[in-house]
MARPA-693175 format. One record per residue (C-alpha): residue number from 1; y, x, z; residue in three letters. Coordinates in steps of 0.1 Angstrom, whole numbers. Each point is the difference from the previous one (the first is absolute). Example, Ala and Ser with C-alpha at 12.3 -4.5 7.8 and 13.67 -1.06 7.14 Angstrom:
// residues 2
NODE  pos      Y      X      Z  code
NODE    1    -45    123     78   ala
NODE    2     34     14     -7   ser
This chain:
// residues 459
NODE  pos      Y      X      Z  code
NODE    1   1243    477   -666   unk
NODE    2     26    -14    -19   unk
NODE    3     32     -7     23   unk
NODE    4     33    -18     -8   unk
NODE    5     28      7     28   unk
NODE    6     30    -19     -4   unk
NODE    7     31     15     14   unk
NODE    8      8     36      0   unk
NODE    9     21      3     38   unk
NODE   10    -10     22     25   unk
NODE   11    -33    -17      8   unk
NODE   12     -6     -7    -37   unk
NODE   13      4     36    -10   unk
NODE   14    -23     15     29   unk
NODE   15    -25    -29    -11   unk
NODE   16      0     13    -33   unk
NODE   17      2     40     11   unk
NODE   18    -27     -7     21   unk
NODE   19    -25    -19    -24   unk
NODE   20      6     26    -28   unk
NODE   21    -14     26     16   unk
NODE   22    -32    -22      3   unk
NODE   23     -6      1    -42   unk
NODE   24      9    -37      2   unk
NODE   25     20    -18    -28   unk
NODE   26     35     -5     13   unk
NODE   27     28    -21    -16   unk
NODE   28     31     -8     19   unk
NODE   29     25    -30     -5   unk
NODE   30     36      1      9   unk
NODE   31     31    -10    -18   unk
NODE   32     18     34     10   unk
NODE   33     -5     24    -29   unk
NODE   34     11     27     14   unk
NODE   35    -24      0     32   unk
NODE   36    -26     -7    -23   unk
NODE   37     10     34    -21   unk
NODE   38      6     19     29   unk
NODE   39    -43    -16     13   unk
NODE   40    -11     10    -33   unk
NODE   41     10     37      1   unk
NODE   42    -13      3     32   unk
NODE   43    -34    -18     -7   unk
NODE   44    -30     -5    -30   unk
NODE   45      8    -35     -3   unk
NODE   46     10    -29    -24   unk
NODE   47     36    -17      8   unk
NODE   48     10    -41    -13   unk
NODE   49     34     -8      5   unk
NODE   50      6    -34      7   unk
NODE   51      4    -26     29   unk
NODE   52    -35      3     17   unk
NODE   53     -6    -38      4   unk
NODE   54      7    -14    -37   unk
NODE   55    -36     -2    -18   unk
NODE   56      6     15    -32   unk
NODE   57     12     28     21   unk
NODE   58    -31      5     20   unk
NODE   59    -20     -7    -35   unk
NODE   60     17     30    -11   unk
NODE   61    -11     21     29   unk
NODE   62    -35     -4     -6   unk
NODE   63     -5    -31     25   unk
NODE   64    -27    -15    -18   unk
NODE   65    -25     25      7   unk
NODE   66     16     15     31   unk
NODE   67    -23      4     34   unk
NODE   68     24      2     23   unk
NODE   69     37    -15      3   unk
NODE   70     24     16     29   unk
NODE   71     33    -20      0   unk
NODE   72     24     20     19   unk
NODE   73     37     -8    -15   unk
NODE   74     24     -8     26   unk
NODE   75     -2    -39     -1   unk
NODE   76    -22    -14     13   unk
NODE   77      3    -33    -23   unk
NODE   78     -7     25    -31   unk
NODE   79    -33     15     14   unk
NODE   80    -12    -35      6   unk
NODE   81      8    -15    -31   unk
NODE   82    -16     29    -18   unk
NODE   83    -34     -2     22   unk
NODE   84     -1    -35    -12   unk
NODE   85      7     11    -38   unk
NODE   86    -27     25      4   unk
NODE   87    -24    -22     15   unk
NODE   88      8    -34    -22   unk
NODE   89      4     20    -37   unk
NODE   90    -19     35      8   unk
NODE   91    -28     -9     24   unk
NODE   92     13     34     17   unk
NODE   93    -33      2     28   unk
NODE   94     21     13     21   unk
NODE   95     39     -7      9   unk
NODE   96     16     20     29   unk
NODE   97     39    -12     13   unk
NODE   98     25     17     22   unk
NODE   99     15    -27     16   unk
NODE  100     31      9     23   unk
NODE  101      7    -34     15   unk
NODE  102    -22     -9     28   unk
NODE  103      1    -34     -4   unk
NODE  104    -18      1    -33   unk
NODE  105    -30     16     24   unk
NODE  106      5    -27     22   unk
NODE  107    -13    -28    -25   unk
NODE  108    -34     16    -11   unk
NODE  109     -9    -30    -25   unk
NODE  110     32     13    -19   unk
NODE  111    -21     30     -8   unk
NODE  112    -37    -10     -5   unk
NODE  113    -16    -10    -40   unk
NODE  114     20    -29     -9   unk
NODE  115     32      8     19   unk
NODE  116     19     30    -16   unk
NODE  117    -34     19     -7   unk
NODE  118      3     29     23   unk
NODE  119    -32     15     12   unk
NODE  120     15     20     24   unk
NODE  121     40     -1     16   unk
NODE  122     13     35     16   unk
NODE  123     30      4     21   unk
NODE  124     15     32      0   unk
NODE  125     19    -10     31   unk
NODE  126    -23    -15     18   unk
NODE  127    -21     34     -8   unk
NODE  128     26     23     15   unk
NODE  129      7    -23     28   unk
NODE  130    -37      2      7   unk
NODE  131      0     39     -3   unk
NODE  132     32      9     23   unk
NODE  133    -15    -22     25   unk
NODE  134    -36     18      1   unk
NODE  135     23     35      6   unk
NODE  136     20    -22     29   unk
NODE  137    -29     -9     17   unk
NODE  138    -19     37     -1   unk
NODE  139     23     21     12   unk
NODE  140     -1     34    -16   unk
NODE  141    -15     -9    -33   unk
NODE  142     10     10    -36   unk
NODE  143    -24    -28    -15   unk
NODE  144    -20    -29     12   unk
NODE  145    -27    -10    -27   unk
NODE  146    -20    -28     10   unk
NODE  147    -36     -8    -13   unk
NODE  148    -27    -26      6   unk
NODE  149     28    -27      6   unk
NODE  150     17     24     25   unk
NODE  151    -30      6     20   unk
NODE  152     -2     36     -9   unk
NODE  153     31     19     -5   unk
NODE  154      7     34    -12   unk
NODE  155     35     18     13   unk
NODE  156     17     33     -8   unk
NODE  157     17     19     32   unk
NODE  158     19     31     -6   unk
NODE  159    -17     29     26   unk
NODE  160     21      7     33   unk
NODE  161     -5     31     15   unk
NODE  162     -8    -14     35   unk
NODE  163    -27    -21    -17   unk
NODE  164    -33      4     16   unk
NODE  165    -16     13    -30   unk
NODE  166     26     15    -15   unk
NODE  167    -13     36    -11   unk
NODE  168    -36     -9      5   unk
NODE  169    -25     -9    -26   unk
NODE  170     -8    -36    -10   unk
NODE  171    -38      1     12   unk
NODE  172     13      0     39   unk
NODE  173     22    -30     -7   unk
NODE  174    -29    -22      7   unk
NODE  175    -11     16     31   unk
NODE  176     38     -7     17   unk
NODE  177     -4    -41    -10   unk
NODE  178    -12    -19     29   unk
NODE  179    -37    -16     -7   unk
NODE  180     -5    -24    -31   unk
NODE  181     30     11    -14   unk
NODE  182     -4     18    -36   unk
NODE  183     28      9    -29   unk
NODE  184     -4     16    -32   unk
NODE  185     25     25    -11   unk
NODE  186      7     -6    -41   unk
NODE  187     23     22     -9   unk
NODE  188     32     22     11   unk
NODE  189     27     10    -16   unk
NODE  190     16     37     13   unk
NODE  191     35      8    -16   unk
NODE  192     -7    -32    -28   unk
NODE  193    -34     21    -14   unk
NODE  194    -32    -23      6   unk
NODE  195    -29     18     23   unk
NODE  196    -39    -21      0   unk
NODE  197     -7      1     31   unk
NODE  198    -30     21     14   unk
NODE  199    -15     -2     39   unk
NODE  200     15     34      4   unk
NODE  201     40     -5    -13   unk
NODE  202     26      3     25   unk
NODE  203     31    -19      3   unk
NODE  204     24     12      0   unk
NODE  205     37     -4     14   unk
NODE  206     19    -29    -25   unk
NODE  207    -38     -6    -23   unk
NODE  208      5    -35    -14   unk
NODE  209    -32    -15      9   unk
NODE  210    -18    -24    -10   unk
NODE  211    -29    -18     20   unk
NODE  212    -22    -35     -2   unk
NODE  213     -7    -19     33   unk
NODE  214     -5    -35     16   unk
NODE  215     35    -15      5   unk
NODE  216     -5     -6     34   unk
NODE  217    -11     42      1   unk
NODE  218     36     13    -15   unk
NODE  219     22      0     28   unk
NODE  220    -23     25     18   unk
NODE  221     -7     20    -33   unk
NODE  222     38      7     -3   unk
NODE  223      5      8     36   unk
NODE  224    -25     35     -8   unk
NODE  225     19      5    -32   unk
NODE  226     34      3     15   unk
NODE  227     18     -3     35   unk
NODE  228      1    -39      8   unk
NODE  229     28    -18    -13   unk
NODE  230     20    -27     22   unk
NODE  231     -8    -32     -5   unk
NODE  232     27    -18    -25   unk
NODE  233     18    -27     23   unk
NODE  234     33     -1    -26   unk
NODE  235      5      3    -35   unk
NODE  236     34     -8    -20   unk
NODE  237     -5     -9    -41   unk
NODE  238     29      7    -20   unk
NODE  239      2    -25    -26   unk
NODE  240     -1    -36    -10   unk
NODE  241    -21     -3    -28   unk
NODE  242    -31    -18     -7   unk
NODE  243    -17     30     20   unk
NODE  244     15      7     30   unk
NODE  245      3    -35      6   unk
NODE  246    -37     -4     -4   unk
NODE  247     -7     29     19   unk
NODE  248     26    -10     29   unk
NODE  249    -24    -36      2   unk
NODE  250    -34     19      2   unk
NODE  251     12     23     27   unk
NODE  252     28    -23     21   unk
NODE  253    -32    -11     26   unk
NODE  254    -11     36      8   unk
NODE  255     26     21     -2   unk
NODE  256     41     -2     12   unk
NODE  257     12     -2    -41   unk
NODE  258     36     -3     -9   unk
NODE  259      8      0    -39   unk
NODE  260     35     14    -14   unk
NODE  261     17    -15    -33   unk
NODE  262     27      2    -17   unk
NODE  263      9    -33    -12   unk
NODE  264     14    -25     27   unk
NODE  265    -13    -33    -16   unk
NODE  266    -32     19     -8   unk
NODE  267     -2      8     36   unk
NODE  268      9    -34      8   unk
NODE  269    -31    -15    -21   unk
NODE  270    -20     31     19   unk
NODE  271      5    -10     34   unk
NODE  272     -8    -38     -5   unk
NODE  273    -33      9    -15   unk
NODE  274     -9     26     26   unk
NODE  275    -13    -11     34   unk
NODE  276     -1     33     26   unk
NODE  277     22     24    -25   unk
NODE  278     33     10     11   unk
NODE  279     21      2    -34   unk
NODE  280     26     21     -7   unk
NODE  281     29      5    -26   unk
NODE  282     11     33    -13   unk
NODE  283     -6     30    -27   unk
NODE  284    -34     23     13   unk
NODE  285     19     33     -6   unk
NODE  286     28     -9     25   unk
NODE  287     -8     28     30   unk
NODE  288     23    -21     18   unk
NODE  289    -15    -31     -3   unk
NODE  290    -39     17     11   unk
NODE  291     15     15     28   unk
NODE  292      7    -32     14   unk
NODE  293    -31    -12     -4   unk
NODE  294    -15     27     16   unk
NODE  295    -22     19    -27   unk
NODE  296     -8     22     21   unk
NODE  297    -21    -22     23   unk
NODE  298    -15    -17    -34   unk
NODE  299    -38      7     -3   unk
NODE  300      1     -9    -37   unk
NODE  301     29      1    -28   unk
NODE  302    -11    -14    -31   unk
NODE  303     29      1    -34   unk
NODE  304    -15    -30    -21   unk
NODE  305     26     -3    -14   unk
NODE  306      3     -6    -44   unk
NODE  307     26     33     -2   unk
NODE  308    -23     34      1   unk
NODE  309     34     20      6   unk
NODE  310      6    -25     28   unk
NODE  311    -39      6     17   unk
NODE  312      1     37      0   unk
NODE  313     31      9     12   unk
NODE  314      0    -30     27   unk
NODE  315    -35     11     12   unk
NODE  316      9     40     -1   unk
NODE  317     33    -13     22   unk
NODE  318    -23    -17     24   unk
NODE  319    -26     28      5   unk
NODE  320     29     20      4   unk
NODE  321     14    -22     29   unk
NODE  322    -31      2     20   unk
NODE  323    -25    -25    -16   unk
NODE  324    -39     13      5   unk
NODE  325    -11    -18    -32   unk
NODE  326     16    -11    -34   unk
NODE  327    -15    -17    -32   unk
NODE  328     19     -3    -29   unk
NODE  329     -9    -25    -31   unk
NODE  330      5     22    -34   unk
NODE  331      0    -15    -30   unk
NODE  332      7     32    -22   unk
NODE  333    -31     23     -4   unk
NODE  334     20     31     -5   unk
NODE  335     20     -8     35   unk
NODE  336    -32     -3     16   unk
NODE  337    -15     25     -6   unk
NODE  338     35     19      5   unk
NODE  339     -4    -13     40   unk
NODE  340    -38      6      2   unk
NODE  341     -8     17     28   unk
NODE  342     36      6      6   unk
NODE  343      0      6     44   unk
NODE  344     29    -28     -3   unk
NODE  345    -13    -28    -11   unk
NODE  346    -36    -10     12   unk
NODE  347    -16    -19    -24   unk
NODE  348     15    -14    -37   unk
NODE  349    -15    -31    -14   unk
NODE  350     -4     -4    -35   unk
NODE  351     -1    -33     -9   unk
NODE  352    -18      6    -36   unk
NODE  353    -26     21     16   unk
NODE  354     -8    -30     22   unk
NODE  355     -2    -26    -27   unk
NODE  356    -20     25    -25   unk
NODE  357    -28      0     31   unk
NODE  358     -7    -35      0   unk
NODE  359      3     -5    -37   unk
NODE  360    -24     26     -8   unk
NODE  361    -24    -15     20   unk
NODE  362      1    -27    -25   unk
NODE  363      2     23    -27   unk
NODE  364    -33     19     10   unk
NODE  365    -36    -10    -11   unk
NODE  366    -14    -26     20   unk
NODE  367    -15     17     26   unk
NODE  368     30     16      7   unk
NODE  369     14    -26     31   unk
NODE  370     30     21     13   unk
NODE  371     22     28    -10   unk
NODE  372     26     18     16   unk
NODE  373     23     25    -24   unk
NODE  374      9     36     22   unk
NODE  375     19     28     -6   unk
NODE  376     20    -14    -23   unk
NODE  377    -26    -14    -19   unk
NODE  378    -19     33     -4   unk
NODE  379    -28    -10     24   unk
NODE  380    -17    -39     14   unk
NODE  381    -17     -7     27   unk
NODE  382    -28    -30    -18   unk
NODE  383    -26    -22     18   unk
NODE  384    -28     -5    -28   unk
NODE  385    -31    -25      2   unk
NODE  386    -32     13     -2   unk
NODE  387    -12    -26    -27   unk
NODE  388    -36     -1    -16   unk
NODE  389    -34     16     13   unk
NODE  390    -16     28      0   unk
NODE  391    -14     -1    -35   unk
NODE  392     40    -12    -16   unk
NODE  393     22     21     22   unk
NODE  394     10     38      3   unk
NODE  395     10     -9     38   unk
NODE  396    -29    -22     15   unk
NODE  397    -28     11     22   unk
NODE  398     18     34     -7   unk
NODE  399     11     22     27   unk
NODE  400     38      6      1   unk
NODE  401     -5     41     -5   unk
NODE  402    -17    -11    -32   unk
NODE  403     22    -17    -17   unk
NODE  404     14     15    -32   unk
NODE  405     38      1     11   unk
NODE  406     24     23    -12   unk
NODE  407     16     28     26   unk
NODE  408     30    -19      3   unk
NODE  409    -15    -33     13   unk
NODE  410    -10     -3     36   unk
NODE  411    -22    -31     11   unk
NODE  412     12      3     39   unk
NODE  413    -12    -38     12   unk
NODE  414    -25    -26     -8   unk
NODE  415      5    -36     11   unk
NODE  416    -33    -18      3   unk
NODE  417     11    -37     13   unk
NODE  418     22      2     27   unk
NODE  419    -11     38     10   unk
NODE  420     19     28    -10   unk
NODE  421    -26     28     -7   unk
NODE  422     18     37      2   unk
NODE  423    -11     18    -32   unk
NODE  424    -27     28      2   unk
NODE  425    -19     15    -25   unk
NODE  426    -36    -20      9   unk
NODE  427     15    -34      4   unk
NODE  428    -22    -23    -29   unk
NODE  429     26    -22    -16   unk
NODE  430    -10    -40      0   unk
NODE  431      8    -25    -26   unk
NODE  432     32    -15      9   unk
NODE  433      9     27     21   unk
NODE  434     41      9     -5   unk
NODE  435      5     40     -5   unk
NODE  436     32     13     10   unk
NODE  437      9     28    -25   unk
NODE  438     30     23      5   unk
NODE  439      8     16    -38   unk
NODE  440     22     30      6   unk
NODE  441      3     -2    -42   unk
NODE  442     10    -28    -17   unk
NODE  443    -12      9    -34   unk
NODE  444    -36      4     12   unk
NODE  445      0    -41     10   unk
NODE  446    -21     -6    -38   unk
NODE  447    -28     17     18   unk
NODE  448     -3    -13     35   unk
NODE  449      3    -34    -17   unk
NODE  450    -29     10    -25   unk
NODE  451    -21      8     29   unk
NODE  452     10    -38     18   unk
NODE  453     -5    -17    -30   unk
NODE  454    -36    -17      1   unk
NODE  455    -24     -3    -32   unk
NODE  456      1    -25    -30   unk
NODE  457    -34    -14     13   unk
NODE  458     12     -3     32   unk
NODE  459      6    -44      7   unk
């Protein structure tokens, strides 16, 4: 696949690192020739230099025979612009937009044929926002990946000892869920090395594990995994951005939320627009300043704010005071992974490996209907269609312990209409069943998606 990426930020450049490592064609777009020097050296790819919505620009990139467009530059007016130059002089099939302002999303026709030619509009905000509020509402978890529209999820605990089957093997777990109830285990993670999971592994104390279950079954799920964590009742966002602000709306009818910024007329702007949220002015990393607003009774801290610095030290300050639980939003991958598992600050959010999932999944072959990027884009967790029959495909009217998978990949669910079928190895796979697949390596993906891709004869 032949793939033009215009803009070469943070999301551009783990676009583009990401892709590579697929064998697809990759040029990137920026007018920054020095990030585009830096891209190259890093990655097997072509670089254009040039403003990424003028057309002779995008000619020069290889537009006219391009698959794929991803327009991720910083302005939103630029990656519109050049969707519609793609689509109006190119015929580009395909033209993806990162669109910060919300109220572009709030006028759809803007963004169907005919408008500004954008087949499909991400929000890297709204993504995030989305993604810290999943971890709000499930107490306890290091992810929240949702599949089947959010009917099935899959969630990663970190082990407690105290946990109910903490230091037992993974076959009993079933036997300690009440009746009906059923989980698959996908994967765990001890001390960062993966471990496919077999009925007779043991947790053990701190295992980052992953399992698939009915939403309405993961509250219960966790609750064997590790002691039961209070209910959140308050949570305080520091930060005034575009995020918190978003995040501070979704949660202000559940949960007690009050949302610290800096500026005083942005604060001002805040509070009118806010209904239940009690808004606050004043720098996260004053100790002062959380004392008085007692951190230590605070369920949740989350730093959103756009100063990395700012989110690590203010969240370390406020585990430090007494918090239970702190998320901190990272844009730097090298300070992530610096925090990572660091006992200070629960969980860091990285807004790039956030986006990457959901553009992936329109990156992917067809069949391919969600993707979620992992450990730092080394691993996904993918729901796949079974398309075809049992003459065209490598997956229907087979059972899933004979399906030509590599090691790595892990088909732990299958969704057959609104039932969530927990994966064993004599389960027949329908057409238009969704697989879940956990890949614990990343470069394996061109043969899992070999095996989901149907035949040429199939129609």
């Amino acid at each position: 696949m032949k793939i033009l990426i215009l803009g070469a930020g943070q999301v551009g450049s783990s676009v583009a690192a990401a892709l590579a490592s697929e064998n697809s064609d990759i040029t990137v777009v920026d007018n920054q020739p020095l990030r585009l020097r830096e891209l190259s050296e890093r990655l097997d790819i072509r670089t254009v230099t040039g403003h990424a919505s003028l057309p002779s620009v995008l000619e020069t990139a290889g537009a006219g025979d391009a698959d794929l467009v991803i327009a991720v530059t910083s302005s939103d007016e630029v990656n519109l612009i050049a969707c519609q130059v793609a689509d109006a002089l190119f015929k580009t099939p395909t033209k993806i937009a990162r669109l910060r302002k919300s109220e572009y999303l709030e006028h759809p026709e803007l963004l169907r044929r005919g408008g500004n030619s954008v087949d499909v509009a991400i929000s890297p905000e709204a993504l995030v926002c989305r993604h810290v509020q999943g971890l709000i509402e499930r107490p306890g978890a290091l992810q929240v990946l949702d599949f089947a529209q959010g009917q099935v999820q899959m969630v990663a605990v970190r082990a407690r000892a105290g946990g109910v089957l903490v230091g037992e093997p993974i076959k009993q777990l079933r036997e300690r869920l009440p009746a009906g109830m059923d989980l698959r285990v996908a994967a765990i993670f001890r001390g960062g090395r993966p471990i496919i999971p077999e009925p007779t592994t043991q947790i053990e104390p701190d295992d980052e594990v992953f399992f698939l279950a009915d939403r309405g079954d993961i509250r219960v799920i966790m609750d064997t995994l590790r002691p039961r964590t209070k209910p959140v009742r308050r949570v305080l966002i520091a930060g005034g951005g575009n995020i918190g602000v978003s995040l501070a709306g979704a949660l202000e009818e559940q949960f007690g939320v009050k949302l610290l910024e800096r500026s005083r007329d942005r604060a001002k702007t805040i509070a009118e627009d806010l209904q239940n949220t009690i808004v606050l002015v004043g720098d996260c990393t004053d100790e002062d300043l959380l004392r008085e607003e007692n951190i230590d009774q605070t369920d949740v801290y989350c730093a959103l704010t756009n100063d990395d610095e700012a989110n690590i030290l203010s969240a370390m300050l406020a585990k430090r005071m007494g918090c239970p639980r702190v998320i901190a939003l990272i844009n730097r991958p090298a300070y992530a992974e610096l925090v990572e598992g660091d006992s200070s600050i629960d969980i860091a959010v990285s807004p790039q490996q956030v986006t990457l999932g959901a553009l992936l999944t329109h990156v992917r072959a067809g069949n391919m209907v969600r993707v979620h990027s992992l450990r730092r884009g080394l691993a996904e967790a993918i729901e796949a269609v079974a398309l075809g029959d049992a003459r065209t495909s490598r997956v229907v009217g087979r059972a899933l312990g004979e399906l030509e998978l590599p090691e790595s990949a892990n088909v732990v669910g299958v969704i057959r209409g609104e039932k969530l079928l927990i994966a064993h190895s004599d389960v027949i796979v329908e057409p238009n069943d969704h697989l879940i697949v956990f890949l614990l390596d990343k470069r394996d993906l061109p043969r899992v998606e070999a095996v989901f891709r149907a035949g040429a004869t199939w129609f």
